[in-house]
N, C-alpha and C positions, 0 to 999 in steps of 0.2 A: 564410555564411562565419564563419569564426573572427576575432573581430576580434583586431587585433595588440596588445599590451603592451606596455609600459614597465615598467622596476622603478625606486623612488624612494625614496630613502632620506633621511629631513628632520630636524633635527637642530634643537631649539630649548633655549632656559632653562629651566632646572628651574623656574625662579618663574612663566615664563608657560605653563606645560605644559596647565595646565586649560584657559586663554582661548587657547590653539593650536589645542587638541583639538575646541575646538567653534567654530572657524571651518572648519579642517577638515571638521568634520562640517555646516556649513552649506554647503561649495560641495560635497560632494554624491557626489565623482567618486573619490576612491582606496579600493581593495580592499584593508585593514587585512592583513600577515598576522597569522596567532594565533601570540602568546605564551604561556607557562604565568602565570595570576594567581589567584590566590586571598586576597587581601585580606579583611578583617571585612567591610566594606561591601560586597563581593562576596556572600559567603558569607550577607549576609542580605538584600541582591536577589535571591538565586537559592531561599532559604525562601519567600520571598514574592512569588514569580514560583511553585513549584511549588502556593501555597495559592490561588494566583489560578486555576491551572491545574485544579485541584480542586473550587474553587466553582463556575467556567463549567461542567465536568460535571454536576454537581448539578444549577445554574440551568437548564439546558439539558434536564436529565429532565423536570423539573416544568413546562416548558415548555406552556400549552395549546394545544390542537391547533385552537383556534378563537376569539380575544379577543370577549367581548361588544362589541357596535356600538358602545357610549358609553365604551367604554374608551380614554384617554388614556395613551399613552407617558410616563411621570415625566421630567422634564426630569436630564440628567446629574449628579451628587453629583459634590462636589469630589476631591480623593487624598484628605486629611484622611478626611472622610467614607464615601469608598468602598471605604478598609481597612478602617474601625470594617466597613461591614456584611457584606463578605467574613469579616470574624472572627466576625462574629454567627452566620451563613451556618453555618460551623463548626462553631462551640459545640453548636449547635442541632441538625446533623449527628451532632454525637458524640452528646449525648443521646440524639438515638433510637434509634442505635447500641446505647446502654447498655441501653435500654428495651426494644428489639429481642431482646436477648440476653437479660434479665433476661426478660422475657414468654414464650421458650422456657422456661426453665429451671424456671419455673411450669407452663407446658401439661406439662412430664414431671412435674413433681411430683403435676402433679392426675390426668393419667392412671395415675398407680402408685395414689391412693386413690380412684380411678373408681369399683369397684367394694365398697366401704367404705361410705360413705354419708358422710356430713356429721359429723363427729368434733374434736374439742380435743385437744392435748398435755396439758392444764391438766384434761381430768375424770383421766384416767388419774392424774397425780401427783394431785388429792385422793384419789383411791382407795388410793392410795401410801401416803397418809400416814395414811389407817385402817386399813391392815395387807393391803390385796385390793390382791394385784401381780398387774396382770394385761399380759399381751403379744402384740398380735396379731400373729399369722403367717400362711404361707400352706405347703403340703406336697399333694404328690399324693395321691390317692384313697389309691391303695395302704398308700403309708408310713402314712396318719394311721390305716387302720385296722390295720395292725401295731405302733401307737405303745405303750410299756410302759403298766400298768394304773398304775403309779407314778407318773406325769406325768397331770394333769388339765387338763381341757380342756373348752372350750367351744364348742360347733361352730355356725358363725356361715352358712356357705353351701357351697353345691359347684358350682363353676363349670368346664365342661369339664372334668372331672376333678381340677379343682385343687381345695383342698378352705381355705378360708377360717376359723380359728379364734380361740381364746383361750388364749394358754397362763397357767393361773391356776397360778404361783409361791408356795412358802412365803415367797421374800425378794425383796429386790428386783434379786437375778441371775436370769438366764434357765438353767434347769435345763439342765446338761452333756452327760444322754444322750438328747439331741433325736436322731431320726434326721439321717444326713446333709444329705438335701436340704431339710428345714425351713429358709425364709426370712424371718427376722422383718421388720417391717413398721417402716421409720424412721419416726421419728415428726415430723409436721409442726412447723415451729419455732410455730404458734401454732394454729390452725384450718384447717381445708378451706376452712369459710363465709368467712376474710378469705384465703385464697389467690386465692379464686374474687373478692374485691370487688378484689385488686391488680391479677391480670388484665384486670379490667374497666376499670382507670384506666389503666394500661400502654395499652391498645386503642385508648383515648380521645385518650390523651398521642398514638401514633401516626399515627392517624389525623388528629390535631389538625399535625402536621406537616408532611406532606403539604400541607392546605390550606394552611399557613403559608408553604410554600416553593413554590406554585403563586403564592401574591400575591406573594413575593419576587424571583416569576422577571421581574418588569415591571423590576425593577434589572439584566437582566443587560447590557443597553447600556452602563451606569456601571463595571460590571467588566470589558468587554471593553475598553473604553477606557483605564482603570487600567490596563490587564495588557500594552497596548500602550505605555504611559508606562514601566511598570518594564521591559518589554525594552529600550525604548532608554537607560534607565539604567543595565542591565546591561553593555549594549553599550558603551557610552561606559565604565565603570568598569571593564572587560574590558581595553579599551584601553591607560586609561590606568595601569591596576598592573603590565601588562604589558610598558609601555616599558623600554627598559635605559639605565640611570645613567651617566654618564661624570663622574668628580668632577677639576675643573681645580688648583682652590690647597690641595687637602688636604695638601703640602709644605712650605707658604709657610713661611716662619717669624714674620712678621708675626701676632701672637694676633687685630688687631684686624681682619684681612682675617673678609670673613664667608666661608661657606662657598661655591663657587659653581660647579655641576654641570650639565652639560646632558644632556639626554633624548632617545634615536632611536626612530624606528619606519621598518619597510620595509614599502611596500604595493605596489598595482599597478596604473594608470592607464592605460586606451586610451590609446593612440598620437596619435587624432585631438583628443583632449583633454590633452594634458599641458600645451601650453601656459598653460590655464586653472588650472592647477596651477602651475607654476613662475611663472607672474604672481602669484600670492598670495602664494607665498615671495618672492619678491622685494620685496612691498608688505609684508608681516609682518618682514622680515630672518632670515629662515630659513635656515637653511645647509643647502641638499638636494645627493643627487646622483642622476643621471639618466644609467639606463643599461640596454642590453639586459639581458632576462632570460636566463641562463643555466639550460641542459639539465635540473638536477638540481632549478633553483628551484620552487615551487612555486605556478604561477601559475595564478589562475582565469581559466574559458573565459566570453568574452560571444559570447554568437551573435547576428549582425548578418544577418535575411532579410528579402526582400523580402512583400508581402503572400501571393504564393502560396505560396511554400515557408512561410510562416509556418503555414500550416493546420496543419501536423504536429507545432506546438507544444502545444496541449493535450494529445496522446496523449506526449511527451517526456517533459512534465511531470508527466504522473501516472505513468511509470512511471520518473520518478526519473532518469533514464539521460544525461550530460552526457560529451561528448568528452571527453578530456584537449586541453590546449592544442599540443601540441605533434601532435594527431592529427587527421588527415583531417574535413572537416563530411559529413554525409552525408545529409543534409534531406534533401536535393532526391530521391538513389533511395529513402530509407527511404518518403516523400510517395506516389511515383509507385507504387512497387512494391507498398505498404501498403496503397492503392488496388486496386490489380491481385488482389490478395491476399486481401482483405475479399469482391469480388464474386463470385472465383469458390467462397471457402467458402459463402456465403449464396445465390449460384448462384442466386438468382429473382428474377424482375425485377419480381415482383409485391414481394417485399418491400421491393427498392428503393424503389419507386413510392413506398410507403406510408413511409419515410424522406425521402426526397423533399420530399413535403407537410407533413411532420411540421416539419422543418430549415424551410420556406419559411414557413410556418405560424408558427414563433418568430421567424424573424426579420421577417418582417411587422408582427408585435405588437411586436416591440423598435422597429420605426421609428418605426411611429404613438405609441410611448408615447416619443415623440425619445430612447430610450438607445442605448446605444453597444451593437451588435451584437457577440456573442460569439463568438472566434474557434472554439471547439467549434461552432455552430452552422453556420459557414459549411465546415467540417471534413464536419460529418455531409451537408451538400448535397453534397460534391464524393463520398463515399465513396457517397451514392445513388444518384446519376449514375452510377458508374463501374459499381453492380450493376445498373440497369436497362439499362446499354450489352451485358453478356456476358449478362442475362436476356433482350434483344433476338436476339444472335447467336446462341444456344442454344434459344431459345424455352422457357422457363422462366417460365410466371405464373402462379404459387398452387399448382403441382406438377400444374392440369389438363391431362389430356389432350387430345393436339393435333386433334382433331376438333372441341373444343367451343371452340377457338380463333379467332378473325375470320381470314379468309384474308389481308388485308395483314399481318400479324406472322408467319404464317408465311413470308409470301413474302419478308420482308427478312432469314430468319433466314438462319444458315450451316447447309447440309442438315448434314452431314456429322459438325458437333456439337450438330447440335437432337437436340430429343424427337422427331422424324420418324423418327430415324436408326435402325437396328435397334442393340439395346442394344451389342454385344459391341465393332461398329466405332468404336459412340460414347463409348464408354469407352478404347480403345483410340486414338483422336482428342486426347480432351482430355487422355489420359496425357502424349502427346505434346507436347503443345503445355505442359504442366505441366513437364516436362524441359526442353524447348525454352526456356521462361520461366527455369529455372533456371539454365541455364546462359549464359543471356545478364546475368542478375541478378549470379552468380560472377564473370563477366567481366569485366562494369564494376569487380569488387573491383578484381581485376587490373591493369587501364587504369591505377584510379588510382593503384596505386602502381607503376607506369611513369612514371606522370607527377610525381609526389613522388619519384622515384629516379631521376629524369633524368640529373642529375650523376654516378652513383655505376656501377659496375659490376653493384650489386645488381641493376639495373631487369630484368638477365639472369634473375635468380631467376623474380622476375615474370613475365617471357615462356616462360620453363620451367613457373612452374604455371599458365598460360594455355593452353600444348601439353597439359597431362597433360588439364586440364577439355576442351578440343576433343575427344581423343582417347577421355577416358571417355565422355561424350556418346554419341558413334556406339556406341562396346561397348554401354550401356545401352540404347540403341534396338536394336539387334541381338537382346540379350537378352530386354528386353521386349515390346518391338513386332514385332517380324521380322528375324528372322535372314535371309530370304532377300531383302528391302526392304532391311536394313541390314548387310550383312555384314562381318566384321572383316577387316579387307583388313590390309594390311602399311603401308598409310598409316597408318590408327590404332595400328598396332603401334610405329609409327615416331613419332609425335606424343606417344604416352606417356611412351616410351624417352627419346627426347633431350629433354622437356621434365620429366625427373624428373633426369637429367644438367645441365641448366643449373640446374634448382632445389640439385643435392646440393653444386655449385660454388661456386653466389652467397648461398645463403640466408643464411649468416653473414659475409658480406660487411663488411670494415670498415678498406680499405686493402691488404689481405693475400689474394692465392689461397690459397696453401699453409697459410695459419693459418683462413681460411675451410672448408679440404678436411678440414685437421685437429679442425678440431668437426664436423663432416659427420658423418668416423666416430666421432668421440664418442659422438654420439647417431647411431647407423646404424637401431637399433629405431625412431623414429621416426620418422626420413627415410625408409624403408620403408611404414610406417606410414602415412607422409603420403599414400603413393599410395592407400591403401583405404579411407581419410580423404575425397578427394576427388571418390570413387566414392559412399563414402555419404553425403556431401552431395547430389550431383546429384540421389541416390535420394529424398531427405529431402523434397524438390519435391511426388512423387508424394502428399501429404498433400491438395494443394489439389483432386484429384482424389478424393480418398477420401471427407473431409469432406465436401464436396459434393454427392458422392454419398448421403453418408447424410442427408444434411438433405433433398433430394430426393424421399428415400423415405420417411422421415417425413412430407415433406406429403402426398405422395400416399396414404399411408398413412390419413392423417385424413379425405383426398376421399371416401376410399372406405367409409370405416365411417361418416362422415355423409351421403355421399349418398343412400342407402335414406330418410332418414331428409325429405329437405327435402321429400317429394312428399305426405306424409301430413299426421294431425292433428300427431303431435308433433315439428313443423318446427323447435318452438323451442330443444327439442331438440339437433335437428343445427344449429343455427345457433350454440347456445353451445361444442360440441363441435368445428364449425369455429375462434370465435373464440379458445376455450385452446388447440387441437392448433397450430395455426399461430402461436400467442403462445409459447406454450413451445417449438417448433423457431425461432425469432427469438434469445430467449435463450439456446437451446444452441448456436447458430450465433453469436452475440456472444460466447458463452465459448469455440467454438473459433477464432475470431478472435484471442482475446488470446491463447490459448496457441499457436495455431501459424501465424497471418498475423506475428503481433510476432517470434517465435522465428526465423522466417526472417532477417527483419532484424535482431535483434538478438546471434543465433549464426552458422549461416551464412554469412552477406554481410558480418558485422563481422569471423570471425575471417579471414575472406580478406583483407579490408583491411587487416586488423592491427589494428583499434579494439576497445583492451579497457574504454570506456567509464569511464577512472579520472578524470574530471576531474570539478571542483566549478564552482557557478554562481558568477559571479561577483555578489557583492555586498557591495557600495562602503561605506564609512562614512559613513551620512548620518542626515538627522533624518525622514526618511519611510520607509514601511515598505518599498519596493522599489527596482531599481533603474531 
């Protein structure tokens, strides 16, 4: 459920604003809104909140992937100290940065006198200065032996047709009627022999870095803790530049009255907790007020579930996705369906199994080691459960053939959508029941906003696109399954009809038929629309059968090009070719998961509900990092 809100608006002294702010922030409990701040002390928690952000990348590369046994975690560095080495961190960064670039700019320089040999700027100028100007170049085969007999030359190599020389000069310019593609040769600012020794210290310098920030990565405990110190300074200085002024005696006429202003902010407090809140104003003398949030407010969502429906919360979490407050929860079918969802793309109950064990297996090791069992883990048991129930009903284990199957798993399966079944019926089974799923999943859209539109005349709408979904349904079965099973009778003709009529009525419902009819035809292209809207959703279902199918044949696919294989010498062979072909249909089966077991629920089934997922999480002002 969505838990309810408060909005509070608390009003204290300009003088006590700071010692407000951080009693406020010790009980824990009100959602700040944001104000526009940008203060100096802002501005340079937020440089130094991005150079923290920076370093832990760093510290986190250098990371080793295995600490020696006698190696001791550094006890935490104070702020003081843990900025000095975050800048170190830095510094040290940029260097090799510099070194980095500076050591390219060498490797081109050395590869241009690669073929040159080992050369000075410094012979050529004494040569200079005895009167022999000499210039090396480089020119094609061709040109140099078409070069005028006027220009002398010294021919130094011929490399792929390039032709290596000297051009020996009366002065110290380069003679004007060079051919075209003659290209003189820069000359090194000192030696080839000290490009190649800077190189070598550059490499040194590098590589010396490296090890430096592999010892420095034992600090990154002390910056991750920094980095959590400056966010909630941020936070707190966010706050407080953010508050709006109200100035009292700035009228007075009295010179000797001081100045005397007070400071609001509006946040937003569960319902079950205000109390806890308006007892601190009242103990601090605060002057709040306390009052429904209104339509337009911008109030964050807490979601209050129970342990089961809590499963669903790591997958929310990682994809970001938070109701608006003012909109439907939908845990509980996203949970159930997302379930439903998972087993039948991954469709084998072998690979359940092995999920199964995998989820029971961590959370085993989390009890004996006494921590606190992770709500992902108990997520991944319930989603292997649900795929060894429809690998049970289907008879799906490892994609083998039902012959090489123990006869009690056959016998508990459903014939009709096992692997018993002859392919065409059994496809044509689970299609079914893939629509069938669908359109019971749309329905519930529906329900619930019958049930949030109680009061309203809209709730009509809702029963109109609950008619059109019954009534596409059976067309769809018709269409795909059998027309003569399912034929389109004048019922469904009728169910469509009047339930796209009560939809073109109510949808814009708001007090008003006749202002409700009048946007109807406003947007009539879409209301129209909506009906083949409807149709291709139901159809959109048909994925959990597709996918499935091909992960299906994927495994079997791999049964059968390693089975030749387990009867021989090279067993080990098909043994590793089992364990990647059926590792990798897992992970294409987890990616068609997120893309179209999550799309159902979170396209689909939300826009039937109306949840366009705009809400933010709620979190409180307080001195720890959640809520």
């Amino acid at each position: 459920m969505i838990v309810p809100m408060k909005k509070i608006t608390l009003l204290v002294l300009k003088t006590e604003q700071r010692k407000a702010l951080k009693d406020l922030r010790k009980l824990g409990l009100v959602h700040v809104e944001e104000k526009p701040a940008n203060g100096t002390l802002i501005n340079e928690l937020k440089s130094e909140k991005n150079d923290l952000t920076f370093a832990k990348s760093l510290l986190t590369e250098y990371l080793p992937k295995k600490r020696e046994k006698d190696f001791t975690e550094p006890s935490l560095l104070n702020e003081e100290d843990a900025l000095k080495f975050v800048y170190s961190v830095l510094d040290l960064t940029s260097s090799y940065k510099n070194n980095v670039e500076e050591l390219g700019r060498l490797k081109s320089e050395l590869a241009l006198y690669k073929t040159w040999g080992d050369f000075s700027a410094n012979e050529f100028k004494e040569l200079s200065e005895k009167g022999i100007y000499l210039f090396p170049a480089s020119v094609s085969e061709k040109s140099y032996m078409a070069m005028p007999k006027t220009i002398r030359t010294i021919f130094l190599s011929n490399i792929k047709k390039t032709v290596q020389f000297l051009i020996w000069a009366e002065t110290g310019e380069i003679p004007e009627d060079l051919p075209k593609d003659v290209l003189p040769l820069k000359m090194p600012e000192s030696s080839t022999k000290e490009l190649k020794e800077k190189a070598a210290t550059l490499i040194t310098k590098i590589e010396a870095y490296k090890a430096e920030m592999t010892k420095m990565s034992a600090y990154l405990n002390s910056v991750e803790a920094l980095d959590k110190i400056v966010t909630k300074k941020l936070e707190f200085e966010t706050v407080y530049d953010g508050m709006s002024v109200i100035p009292l005696n700035e009228d007075s006429e009295n010179s000797s009255d001081k100045p005397l202003s007070l400071v609001w902010l509006t946040g937003y407090v569960p319902k079950e907790q205000e109390k806890q809140v308006t007892e601190l104003a009242k103990n601090k003398s605060w002057a709040y007020i306390l009052q429904e949030p209104e339509e337009d407010d911008p109030v964050p969502t807490k979601l209050k579930h129970n342990k089961i429906v809590g499963l669903i919360s790591p997958l929310t979490d990682f994809l970001g996705t938070v109701p608006g407050y003012n909109e439907p929860d939908i845990s509980l079918w996203f949970l159930l369906f997302f379930g439903i969802f998972f087993a039948m793309i991954f469709g084998d109950g072998g690979y359940g199994l092995l999920v199964v064990i995998m989820s029971a297996f961590m959370i085993l090791k989390a009890k004996f080691a006494k921590k606190k069992v992770d709500v992902s883990l108990a997520m991944m048991m319930y989603l292997g459960i649900m795929t060894v129930i429809w690998g049970v009903l289907t008879c799906s284990w490892f994609g083998a053939p039902p012959k090489l199957l123990p006869s009690f798993l056959k016998d508990i399966a459903v014939y009709g959508i096992s692997s018993m079944e002859e392919d065409g019926i059994r496809n044509k089974n689970i299609m079914h029941i893939s629509f069938t799923i669908g359109v019971i999943h749309l329905s519930i859209a529906h329900l619930i906003g019958i049930v949030r539109n109680r009061k309203s005349l809209k709730l009509l709408a809702e029963v109109g696109s609950l008619g059109m979904l019954i009534g596409m349904y059976f067309a769809i079965l018709s269409i795909i399954i059998s027309s003569e099973k399912y034929p389109i009778t004048s019922s469904v003709v009728w169910c469509i009809a009047i339930g796209f009529v009560l939809n073109f009525i109510f949808a814009n419902y708001n007090g008003s038929i006749g202002e409700s009819i009048l946007q109807a035809f406003g947007n009539m292209i879409s209301m129209v629309l909506g009906v083949v809207n409807v149709f291709a959703d139901i159809m959109s279902y048909i994925r959990l059968w597709a996918v499935g199918l091909a992960g299906a044949a994927i495994s079997m696919t791999v049964n059968t090009m390693a089975g030749p294989m387990l009867g021989s010498f090279i067993i080990f062979i098909g043994i590793i070719l089992l364990v990647f072909g059926h590792g990798l249909n897992c992970v294409m089966n987890l990616l068609s998961v997120i893309v179209h077991g999550v799309r159902l629920n979170t396209m689909e089934f939300s826009t039937h509900v109306g949840l366009t997922w705009s809400g933010f999480k709620y979190m409180p002002f307080s001195e720890s990092e959640t809520a």
